[in-house]
Backbone as a chain_set.jsonl record, in Angstrom:
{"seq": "XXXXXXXXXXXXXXXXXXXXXXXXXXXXXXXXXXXXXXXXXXXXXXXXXXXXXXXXXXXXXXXXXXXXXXXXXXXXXXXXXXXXXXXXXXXXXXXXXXXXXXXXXXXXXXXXXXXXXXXXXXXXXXXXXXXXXXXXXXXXXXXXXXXXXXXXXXXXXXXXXXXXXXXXXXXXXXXXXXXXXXXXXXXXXXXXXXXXXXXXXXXXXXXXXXXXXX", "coords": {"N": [[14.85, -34.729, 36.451], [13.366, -32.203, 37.884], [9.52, -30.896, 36.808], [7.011, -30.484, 37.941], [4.65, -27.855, 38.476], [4.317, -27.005, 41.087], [6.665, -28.057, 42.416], [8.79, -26.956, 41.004], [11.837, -26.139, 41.213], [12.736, -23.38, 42.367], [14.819, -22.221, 43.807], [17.353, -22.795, 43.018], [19.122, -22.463, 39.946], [19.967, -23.242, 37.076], [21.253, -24.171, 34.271], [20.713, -25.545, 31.048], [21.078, -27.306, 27.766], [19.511, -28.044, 25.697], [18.51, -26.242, 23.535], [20.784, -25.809, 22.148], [21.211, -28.315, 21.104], [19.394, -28.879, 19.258], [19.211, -26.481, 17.871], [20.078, -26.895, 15.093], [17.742, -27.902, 13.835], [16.043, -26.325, 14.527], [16.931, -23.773, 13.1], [16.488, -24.608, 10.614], [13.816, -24.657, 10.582], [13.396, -22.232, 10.509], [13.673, -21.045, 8.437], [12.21, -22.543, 6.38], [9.472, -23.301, 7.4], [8.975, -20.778, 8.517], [9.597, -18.08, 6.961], [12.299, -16.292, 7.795], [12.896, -13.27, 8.913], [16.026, -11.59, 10.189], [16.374, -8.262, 11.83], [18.719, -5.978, 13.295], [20.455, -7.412, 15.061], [22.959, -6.787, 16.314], [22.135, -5.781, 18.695], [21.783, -7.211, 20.129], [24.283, -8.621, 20.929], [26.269, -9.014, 23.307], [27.419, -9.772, 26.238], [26.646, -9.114, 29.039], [23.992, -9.804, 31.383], [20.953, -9.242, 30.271], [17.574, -7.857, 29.368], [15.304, -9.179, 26.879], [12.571, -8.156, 25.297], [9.957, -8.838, 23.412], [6.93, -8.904, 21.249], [4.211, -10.734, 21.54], [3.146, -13.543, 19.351], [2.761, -16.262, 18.648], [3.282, -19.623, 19.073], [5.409, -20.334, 19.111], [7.463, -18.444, 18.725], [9.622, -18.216, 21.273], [11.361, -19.732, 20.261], [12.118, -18.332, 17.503], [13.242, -16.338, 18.593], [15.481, -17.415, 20.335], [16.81, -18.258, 18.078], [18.411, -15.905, 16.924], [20.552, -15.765, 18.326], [23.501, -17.541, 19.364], [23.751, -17.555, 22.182], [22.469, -19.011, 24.84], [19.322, -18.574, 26.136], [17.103, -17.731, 28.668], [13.682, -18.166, 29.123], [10.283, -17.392, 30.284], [7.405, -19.134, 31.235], [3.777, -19.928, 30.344], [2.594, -21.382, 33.402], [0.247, -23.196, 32.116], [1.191, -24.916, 30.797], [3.001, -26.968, 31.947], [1.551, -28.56, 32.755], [1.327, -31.169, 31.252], [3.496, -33.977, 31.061], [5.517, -34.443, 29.372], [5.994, -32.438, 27.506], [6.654, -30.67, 29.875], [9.214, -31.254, 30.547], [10.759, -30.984, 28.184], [9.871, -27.985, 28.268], [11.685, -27.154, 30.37], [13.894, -28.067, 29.419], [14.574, -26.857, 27.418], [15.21, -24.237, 28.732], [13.023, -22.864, 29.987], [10.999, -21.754, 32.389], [7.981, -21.966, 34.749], [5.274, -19.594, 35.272], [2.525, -18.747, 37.166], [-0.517, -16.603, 35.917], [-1.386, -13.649, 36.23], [-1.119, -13.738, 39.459], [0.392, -12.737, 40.316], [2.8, -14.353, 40.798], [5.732, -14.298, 42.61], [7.54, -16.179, 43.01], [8.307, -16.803, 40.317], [8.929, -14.446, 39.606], [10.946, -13.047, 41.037], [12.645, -15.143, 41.044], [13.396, -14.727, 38.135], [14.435, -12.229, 37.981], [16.267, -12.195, 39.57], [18.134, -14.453, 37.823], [19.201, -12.282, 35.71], [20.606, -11.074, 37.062], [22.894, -12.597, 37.532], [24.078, -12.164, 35.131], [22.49, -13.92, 32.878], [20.782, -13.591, 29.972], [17.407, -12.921, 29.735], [13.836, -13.433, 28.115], [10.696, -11.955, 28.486], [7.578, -11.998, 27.705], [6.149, -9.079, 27.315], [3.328, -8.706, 27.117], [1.975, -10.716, 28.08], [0.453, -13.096, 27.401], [-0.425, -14.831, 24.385], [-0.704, -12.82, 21.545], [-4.258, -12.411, 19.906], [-4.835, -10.937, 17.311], [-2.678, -11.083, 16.319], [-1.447, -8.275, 16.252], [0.374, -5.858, 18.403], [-0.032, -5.304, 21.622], [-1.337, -4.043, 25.043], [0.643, -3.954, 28.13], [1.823, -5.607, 30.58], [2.933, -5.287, 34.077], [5.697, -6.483, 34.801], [7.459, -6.623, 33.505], [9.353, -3.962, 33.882], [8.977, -4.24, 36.479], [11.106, -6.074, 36.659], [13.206, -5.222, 35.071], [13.425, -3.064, 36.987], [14.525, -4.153, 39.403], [16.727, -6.052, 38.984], [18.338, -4.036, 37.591], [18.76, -3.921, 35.306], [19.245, -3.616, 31.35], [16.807, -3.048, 28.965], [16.261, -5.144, 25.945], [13.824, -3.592, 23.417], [11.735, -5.416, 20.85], [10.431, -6.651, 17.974], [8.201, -8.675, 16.256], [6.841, -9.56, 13.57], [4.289, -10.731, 11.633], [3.46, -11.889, 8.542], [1.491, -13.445, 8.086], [0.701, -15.552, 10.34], [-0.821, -18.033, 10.572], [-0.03, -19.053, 8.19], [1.856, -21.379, 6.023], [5.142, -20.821, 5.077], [5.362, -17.78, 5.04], [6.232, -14.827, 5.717], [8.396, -13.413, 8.164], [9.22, -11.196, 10.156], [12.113, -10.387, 12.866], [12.491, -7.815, 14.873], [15.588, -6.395, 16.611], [15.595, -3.98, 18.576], [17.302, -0.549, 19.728], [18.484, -0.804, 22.566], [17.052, 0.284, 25.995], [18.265, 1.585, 28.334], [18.71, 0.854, 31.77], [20.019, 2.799, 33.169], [18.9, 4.745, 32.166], [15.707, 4.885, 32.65], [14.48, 5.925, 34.842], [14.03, 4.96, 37.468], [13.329, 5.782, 40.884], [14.076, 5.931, 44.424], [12.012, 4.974, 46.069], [10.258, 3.345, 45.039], [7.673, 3.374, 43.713], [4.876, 1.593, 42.624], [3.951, 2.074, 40.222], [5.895, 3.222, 38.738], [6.916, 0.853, 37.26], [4.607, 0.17, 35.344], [5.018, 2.279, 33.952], [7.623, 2.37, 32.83], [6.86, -0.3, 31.632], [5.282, 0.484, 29.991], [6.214, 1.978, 27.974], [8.75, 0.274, 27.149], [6.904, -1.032, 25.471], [5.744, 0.706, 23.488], [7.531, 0.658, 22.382], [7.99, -1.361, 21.572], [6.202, -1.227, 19.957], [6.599, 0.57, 17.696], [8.657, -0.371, 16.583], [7.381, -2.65, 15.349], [5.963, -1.445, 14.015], [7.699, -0.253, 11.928], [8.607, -2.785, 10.705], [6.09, -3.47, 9.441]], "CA": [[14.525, -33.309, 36.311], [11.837, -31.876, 38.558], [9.015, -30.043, 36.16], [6.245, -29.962, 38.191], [4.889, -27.07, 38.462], [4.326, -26.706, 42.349], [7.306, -28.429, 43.18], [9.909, -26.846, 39.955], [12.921, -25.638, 42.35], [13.214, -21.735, 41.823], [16.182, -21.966, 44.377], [18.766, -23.329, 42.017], [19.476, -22.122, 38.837], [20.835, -24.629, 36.21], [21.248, -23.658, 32.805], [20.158, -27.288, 29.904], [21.898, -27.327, 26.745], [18.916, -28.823, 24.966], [17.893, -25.273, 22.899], [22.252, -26.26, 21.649], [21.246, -29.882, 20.546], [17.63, -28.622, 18.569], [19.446, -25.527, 16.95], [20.106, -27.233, 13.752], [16.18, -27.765, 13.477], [15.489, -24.383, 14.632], [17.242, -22.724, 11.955], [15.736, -24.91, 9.506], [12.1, -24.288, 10.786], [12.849, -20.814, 10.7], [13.767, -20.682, 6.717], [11.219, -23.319, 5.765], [7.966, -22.737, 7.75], [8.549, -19.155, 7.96], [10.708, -17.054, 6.456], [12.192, -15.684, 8.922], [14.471, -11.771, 8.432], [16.373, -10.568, 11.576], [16.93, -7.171, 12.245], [19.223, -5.329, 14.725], [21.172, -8.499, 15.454], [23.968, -6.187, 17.492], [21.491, -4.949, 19.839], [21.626, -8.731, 21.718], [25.703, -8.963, 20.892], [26.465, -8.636, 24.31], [28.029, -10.953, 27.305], [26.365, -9.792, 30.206], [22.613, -10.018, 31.683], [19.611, -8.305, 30.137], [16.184, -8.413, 29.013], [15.136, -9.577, 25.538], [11.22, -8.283, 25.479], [9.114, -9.16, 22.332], [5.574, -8.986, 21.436], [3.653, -12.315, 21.046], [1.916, -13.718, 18.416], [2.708, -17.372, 18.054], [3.739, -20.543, 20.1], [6.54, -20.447, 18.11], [8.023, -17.121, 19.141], [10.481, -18.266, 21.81], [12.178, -20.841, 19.431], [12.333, -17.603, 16.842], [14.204, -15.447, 19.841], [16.681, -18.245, 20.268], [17.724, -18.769, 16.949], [18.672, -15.076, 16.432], [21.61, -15.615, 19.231], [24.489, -18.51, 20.052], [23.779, -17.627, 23.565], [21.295, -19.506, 25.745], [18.099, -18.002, 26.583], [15.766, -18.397, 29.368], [12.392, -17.251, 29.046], [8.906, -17.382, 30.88], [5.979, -20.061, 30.017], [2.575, -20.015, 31.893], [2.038, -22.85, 34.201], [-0.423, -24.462, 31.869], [2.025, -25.92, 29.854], [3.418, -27.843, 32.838], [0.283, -29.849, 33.244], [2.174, -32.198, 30.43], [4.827, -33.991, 32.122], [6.239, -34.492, 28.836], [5.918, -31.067, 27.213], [6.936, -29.849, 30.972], [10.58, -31.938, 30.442], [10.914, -29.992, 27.101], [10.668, -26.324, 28.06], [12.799, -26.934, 31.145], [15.562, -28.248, 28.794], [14.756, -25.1, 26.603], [15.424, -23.101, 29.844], [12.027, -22.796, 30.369], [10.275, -21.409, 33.92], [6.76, -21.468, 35.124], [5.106, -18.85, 36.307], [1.219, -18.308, 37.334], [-0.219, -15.788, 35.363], [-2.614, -13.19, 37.04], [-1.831, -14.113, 40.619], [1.146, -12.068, 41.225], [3.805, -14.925, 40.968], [6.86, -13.881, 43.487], [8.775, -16.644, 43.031], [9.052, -16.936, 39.073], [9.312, -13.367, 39.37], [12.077, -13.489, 41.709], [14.308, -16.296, 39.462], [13.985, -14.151, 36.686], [15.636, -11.13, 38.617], [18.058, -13.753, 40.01], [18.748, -15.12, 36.571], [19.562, -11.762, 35.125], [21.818, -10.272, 37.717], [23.806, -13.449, 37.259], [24.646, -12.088, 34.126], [21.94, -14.214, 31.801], [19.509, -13.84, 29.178], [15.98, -13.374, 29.965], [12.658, -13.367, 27.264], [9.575, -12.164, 28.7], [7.146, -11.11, 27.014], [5.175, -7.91, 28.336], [1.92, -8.669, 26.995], [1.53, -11.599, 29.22], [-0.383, -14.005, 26.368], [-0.235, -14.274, 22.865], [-2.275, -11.96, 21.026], [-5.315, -12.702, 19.124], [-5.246, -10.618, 16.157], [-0.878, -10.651, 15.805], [-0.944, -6.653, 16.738], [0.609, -5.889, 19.875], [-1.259, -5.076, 22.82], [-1.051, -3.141, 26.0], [1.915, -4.581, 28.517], [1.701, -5.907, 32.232], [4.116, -4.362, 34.992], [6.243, -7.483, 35.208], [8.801, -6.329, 32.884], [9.727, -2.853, 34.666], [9.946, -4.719, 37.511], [12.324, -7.285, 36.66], [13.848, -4.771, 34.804], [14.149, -2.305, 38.027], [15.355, -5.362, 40.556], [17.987, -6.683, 38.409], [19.208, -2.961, 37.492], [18.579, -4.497, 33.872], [19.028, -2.907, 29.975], [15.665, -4.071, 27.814], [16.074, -5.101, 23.874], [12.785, -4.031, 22.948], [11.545, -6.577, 19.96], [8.851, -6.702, 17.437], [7.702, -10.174, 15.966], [6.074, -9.004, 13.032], [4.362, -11.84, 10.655], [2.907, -11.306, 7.256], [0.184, -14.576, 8.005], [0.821, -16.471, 11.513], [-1.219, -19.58, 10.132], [0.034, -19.996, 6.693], [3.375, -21.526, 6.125], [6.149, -19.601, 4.309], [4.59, -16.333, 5.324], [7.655, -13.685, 6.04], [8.471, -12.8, 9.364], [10.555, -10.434, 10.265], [12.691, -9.954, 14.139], [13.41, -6.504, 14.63], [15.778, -6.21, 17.965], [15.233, -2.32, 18.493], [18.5, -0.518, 20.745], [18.064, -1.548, 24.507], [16.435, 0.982, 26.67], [19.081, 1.482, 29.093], [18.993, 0.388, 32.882], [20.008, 4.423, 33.645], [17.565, 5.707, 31.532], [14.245, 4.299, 32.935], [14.025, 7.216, 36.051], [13.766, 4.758, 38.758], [13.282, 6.473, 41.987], [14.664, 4.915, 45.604], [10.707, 5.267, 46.686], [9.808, 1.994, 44.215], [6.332, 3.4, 43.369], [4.561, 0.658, 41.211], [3.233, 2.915, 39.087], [7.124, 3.261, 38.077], [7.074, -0.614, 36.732], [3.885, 0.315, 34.68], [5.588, 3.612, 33.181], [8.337, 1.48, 32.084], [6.855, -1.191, 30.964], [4.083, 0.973, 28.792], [7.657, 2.593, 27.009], [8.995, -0.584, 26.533], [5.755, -1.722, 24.675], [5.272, 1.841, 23.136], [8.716, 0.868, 21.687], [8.16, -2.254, 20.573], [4.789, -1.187, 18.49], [7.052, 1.541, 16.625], [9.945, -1.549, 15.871], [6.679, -3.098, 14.532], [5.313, -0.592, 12.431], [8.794, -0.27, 10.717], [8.303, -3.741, 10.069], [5.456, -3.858, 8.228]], "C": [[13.113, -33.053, 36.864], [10.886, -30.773, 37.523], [7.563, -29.865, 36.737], [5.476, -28.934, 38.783], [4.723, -25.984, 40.24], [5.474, -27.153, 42.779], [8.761, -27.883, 42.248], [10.588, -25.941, 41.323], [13.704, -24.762, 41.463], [14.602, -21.362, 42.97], [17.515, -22.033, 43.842], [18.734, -23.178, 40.767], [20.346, -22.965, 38.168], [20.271, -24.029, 34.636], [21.15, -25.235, 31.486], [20.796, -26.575, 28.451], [21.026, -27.979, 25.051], [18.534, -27.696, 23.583], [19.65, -25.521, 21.571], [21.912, -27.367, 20.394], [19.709, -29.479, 19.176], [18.125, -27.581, 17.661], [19.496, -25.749, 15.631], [18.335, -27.015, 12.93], [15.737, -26.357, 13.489], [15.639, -24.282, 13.576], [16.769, -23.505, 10.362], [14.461, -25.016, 9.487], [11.976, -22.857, 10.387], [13.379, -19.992, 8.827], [13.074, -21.58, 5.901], [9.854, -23.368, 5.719], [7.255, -21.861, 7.673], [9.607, -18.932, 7.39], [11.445, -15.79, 7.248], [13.594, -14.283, 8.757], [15.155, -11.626, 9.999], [17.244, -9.212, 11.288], [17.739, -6.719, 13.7], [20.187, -6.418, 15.428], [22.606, -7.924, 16.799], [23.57, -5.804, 18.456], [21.367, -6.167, 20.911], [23.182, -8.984, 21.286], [26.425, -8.46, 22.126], [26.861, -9.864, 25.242], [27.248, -10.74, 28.261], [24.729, -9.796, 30.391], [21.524, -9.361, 31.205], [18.477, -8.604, 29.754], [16.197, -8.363, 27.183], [13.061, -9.095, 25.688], [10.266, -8.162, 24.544], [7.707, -9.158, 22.424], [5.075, -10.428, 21.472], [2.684, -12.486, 20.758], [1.905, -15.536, 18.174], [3.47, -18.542, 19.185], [5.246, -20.612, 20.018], [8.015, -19.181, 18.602], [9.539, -17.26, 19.917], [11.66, -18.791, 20.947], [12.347, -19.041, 18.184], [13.635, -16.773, 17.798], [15.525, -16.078, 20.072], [17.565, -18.333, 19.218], [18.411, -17.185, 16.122], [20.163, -14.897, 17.362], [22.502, -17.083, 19.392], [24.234, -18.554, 21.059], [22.202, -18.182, 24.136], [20.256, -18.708, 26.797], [17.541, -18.312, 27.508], [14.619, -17.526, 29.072], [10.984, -17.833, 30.255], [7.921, -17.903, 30.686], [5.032, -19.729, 31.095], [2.905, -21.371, 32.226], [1.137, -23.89, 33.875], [0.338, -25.687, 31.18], [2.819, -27.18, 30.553], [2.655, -29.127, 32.612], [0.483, -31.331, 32.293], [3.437, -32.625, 30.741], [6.077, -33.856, 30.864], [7.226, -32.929, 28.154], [6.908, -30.182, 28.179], [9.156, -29.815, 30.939], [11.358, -30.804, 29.082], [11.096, -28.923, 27.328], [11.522, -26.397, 29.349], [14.296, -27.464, 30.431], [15.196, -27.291, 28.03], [15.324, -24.135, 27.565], [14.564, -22.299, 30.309], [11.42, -22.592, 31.556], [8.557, -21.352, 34.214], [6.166, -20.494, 35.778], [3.406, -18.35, 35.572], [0.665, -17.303, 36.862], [-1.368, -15.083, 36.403], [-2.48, -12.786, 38.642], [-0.287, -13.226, 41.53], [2.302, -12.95, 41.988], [5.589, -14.443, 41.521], [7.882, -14.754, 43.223], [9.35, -16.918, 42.006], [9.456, -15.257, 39.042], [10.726, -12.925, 39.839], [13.255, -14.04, 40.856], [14.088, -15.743, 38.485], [14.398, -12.859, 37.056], [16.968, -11.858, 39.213], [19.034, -13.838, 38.809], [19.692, -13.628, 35.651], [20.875, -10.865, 35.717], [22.752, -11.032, 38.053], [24.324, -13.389, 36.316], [23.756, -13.517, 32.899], [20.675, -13.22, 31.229], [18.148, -13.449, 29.127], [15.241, -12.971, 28.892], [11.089, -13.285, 27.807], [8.848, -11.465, 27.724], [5.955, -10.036, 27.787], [3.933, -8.059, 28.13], [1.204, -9.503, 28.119], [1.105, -12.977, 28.469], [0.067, -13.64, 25.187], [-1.528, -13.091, 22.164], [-3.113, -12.468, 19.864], [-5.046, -12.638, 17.534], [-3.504, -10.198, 15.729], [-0.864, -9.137, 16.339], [-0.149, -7.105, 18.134], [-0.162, -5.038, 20.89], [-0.459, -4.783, 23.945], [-0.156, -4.263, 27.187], [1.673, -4.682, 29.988], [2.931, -5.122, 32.813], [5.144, -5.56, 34.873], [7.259, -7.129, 34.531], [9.321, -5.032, 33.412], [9.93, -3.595, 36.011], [10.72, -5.539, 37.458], [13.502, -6.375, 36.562], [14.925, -3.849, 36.329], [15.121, -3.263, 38.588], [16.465, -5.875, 40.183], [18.495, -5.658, 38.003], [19.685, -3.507, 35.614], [18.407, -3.688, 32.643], [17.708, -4.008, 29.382], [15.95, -3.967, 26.592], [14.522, -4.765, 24.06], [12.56, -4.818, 21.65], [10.292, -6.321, 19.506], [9.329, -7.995, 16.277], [6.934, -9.698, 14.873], [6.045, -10.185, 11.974], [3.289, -11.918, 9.253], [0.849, -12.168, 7.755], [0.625, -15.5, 9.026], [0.039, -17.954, 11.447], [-1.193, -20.043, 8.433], [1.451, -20.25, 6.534], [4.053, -21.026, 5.033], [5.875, -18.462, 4.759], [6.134, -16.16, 5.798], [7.444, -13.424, 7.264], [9.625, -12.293, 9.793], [10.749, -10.032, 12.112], [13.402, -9.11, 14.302], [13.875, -6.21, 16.167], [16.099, -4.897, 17.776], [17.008, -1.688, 19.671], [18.023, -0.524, 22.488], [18.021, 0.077, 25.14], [17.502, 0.581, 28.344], [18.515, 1.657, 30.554], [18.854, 2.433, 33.616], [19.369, 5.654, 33.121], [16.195, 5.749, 31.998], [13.808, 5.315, 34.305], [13.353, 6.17, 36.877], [14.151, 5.696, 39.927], [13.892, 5.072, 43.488], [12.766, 4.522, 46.46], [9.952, 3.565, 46.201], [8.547, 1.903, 44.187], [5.823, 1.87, 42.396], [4.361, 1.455, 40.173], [4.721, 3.259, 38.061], [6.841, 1.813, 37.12], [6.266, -0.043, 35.664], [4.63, 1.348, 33.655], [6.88, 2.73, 32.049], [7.761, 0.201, 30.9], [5.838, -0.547, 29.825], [5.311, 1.978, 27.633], [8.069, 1.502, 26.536], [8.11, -1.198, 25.328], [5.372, -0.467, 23.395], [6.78, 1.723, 21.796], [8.503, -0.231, 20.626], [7.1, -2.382, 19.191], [5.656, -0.216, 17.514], [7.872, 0.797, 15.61], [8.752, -2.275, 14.814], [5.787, -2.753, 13.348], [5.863, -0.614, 11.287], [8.783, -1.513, 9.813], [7.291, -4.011, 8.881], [5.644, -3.265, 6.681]], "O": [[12.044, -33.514, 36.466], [11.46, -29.696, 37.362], [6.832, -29.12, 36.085], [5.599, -29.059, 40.001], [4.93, -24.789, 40.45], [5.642, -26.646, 43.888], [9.836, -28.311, 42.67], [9.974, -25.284, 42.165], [14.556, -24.88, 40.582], [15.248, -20.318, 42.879], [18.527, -21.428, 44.194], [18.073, -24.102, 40.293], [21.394, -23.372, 38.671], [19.198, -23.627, 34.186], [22.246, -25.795, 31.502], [20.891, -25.36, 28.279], [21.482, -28.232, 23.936], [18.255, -28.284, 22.538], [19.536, -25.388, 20.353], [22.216, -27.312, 19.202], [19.414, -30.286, 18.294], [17.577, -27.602, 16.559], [19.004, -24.898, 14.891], [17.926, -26.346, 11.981], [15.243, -25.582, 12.67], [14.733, -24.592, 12.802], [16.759, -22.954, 9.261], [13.887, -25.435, 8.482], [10.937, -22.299, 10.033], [13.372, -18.853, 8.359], [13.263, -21.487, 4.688], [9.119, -23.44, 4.734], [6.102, -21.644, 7.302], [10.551, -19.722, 7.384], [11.121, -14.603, 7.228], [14.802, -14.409, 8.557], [14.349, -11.567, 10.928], [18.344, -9.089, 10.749], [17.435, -7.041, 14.849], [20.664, -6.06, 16.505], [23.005, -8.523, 17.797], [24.365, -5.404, 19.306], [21.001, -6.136, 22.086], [23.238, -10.209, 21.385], [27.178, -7.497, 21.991], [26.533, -10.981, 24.841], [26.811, -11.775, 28.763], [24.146, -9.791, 29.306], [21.045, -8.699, 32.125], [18.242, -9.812, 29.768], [16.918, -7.684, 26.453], [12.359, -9.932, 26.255], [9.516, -7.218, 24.796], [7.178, -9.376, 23.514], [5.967, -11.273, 21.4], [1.607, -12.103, 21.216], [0.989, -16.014, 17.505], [4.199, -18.112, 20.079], [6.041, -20.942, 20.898], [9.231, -19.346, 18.703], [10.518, -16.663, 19.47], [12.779, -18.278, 20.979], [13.441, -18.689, 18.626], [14.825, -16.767, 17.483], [16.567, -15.424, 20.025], [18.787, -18.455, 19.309], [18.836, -17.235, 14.968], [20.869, -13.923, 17.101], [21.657, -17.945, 19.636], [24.348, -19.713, 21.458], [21.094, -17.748, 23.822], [20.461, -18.366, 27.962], [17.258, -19.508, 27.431], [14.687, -16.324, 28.818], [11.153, -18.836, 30.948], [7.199, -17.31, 29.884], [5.244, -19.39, 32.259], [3.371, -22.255, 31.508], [0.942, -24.938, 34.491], [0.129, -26.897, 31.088], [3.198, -28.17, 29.928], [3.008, -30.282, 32.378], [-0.095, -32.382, 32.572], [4.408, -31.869, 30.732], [7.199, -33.393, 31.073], [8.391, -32.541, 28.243], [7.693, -29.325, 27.773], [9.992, -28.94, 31.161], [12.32, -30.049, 29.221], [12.136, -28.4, 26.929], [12.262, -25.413, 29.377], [15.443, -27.28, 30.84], [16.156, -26.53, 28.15], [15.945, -23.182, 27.095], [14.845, -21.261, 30.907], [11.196, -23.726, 31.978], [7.994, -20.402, 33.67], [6.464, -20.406, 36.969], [3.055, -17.93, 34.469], [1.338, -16.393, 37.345], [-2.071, -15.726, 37.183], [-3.204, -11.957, 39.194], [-0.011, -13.131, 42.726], [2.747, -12.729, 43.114], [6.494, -14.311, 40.697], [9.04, -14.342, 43.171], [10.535, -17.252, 42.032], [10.413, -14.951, 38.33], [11.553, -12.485, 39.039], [14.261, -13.609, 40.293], [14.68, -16.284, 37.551], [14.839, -12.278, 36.064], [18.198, -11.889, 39.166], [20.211, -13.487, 38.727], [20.718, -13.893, 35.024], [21.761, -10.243, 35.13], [23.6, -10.566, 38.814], [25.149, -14.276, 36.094], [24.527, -14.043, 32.095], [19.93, -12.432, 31.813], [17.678, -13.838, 28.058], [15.782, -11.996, 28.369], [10.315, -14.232, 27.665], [9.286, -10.549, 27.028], [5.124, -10.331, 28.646], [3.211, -7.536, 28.979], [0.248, -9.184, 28.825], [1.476, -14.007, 29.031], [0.694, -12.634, 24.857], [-2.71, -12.799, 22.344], [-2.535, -12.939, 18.884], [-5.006, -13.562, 16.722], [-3.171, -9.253, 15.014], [0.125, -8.973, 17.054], [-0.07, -8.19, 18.71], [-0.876, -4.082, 20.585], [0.735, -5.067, 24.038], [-0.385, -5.46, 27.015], [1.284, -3.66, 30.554], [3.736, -4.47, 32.147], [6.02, -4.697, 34.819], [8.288, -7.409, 35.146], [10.504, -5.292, 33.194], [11.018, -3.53, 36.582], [11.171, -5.833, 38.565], [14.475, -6.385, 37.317], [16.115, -3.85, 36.644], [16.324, -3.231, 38.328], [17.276, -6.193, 41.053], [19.666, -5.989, 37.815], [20.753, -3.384, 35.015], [17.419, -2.956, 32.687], [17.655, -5.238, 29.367], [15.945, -2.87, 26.033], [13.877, -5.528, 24.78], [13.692, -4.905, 21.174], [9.315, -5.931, 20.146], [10.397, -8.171, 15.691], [5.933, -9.213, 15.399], [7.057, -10.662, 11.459], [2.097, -12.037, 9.539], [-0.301, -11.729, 7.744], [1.046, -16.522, 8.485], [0.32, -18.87, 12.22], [-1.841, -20.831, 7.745], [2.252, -19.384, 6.887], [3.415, -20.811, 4.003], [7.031, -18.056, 4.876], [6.954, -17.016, 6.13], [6.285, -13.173, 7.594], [10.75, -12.794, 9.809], [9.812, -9.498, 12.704], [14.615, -9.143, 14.097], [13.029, -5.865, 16.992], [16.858, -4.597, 16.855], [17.667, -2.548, 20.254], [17.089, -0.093, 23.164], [18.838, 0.932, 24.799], [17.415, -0.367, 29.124], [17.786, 2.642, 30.669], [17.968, 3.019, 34.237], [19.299, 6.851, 33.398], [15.527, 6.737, 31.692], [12.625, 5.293, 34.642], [12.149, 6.333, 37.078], [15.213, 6.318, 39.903], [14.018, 3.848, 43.445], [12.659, 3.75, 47.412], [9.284, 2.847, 46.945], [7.983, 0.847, 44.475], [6.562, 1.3, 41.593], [4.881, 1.14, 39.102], [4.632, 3.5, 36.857], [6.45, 2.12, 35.994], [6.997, 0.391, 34.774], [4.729, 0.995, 32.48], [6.879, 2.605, 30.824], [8.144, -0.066, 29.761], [5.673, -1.18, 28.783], [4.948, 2.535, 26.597], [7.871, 1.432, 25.323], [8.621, -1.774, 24.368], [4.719, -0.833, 22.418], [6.974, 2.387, 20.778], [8.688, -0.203, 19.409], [7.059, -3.033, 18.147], [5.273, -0.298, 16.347], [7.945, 0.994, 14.397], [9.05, -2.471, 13.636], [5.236, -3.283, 12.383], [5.391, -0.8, 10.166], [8.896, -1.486, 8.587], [7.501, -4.539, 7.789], [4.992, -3.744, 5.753]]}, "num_chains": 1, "name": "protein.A"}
């Protein structure tokens, strides 16, 4: 398995079974460590391709996103996490992708419009990073455009956690109703400033899913 992160091969799409084999653990990390509620559970009961787009507060987060579905996820890591060959082996059997943050990555951006108009999965998260202080925070373009290019519905998602460094603490996953594909007023013109508009709704959505939460 190639994981390094200049040479990970965004041409071929291969789906790992390893997030399958770990589920047992999951779901007992996620009623032992935290306490973990899910809301909205029908709003990802679906077969074909869309976005999953959550806030982020914890390393932890993706493995929370997974264990609210049977179906196999891919999601989005930065590129530092590569720099561990071992670590690197790990989120590519999670279904794990690298992608540069900052620099205006084309080709993870790319395989995750690929991936979704193949009818999977995807988990980015719009903030870009985790956040500091658990709130959620203002949202990069990268999700409006995936969304546009793949002609993609978004779950918005809020991650909401009582105490992110004490164990047991409650956390609750509220999947909000998906922000439909023919709702988002793309134009044929493909302003950026569209991506941004989107993606500051998507995020505008997911702070309201998180208010309810608390």
């Amino acid at each position: 398995m190639t994981v390094k992160v200049n040479n990970y091969n965004f041409n071929e799409i291969k789906k790992h079974n390893l997030m399958n084999v770990i589920r047992p653990v999951g779901n007992l990390f996620c009623k032992t460590y935290y306490k973990v509620e899910y809301i909205g559970l029908e709003n990802i009961d679906r077969k074909d391709g869309f976005i999953i787009a959550p806030n982020h507060i914890t390393e932890f987060d993706p493995l929370l996103i997974a264990m609210a579905s049977k179906r196999l996820f891919y999601y989005i890591a930065k590129c530092e996490l590569f720099q561990n060959s071992l670590l690197a082996k790990a989120i590519v059997g999670l279904n794990g992708f690298p992608i540069m943050r900052g620099k205006g990555d084309m080709r993870a951006i790319n395989y995750a419009v690929e991936l979704v108009r193949r009818g999977e999965v995807l988990c980015i998260f719009p903030e870009g990073t985790r956040s500091a202080d658990g709130m959620p925070h203002e949202a990069k373009s990268g999700v409006g455009y995936i969304a546009r290019h793949a002609a993609a519905d978004v779950v918005p998602t809020a991650i909401y956690m009582e105490d992110k460094d004490k164990k047991g603490s409650k956390v609750i996953v509220k999947f909000g109703e998906p922000i439909r594909y023919s709702d988002m007023g793309f134009t044929d013109g493909g302003k950026t400033s569209e991506n941004k508009r989107v993606a500051k709704r998507v995020m505008d959505e997911i702070v309201r899913l998180w208010e309810e939460c608390k």
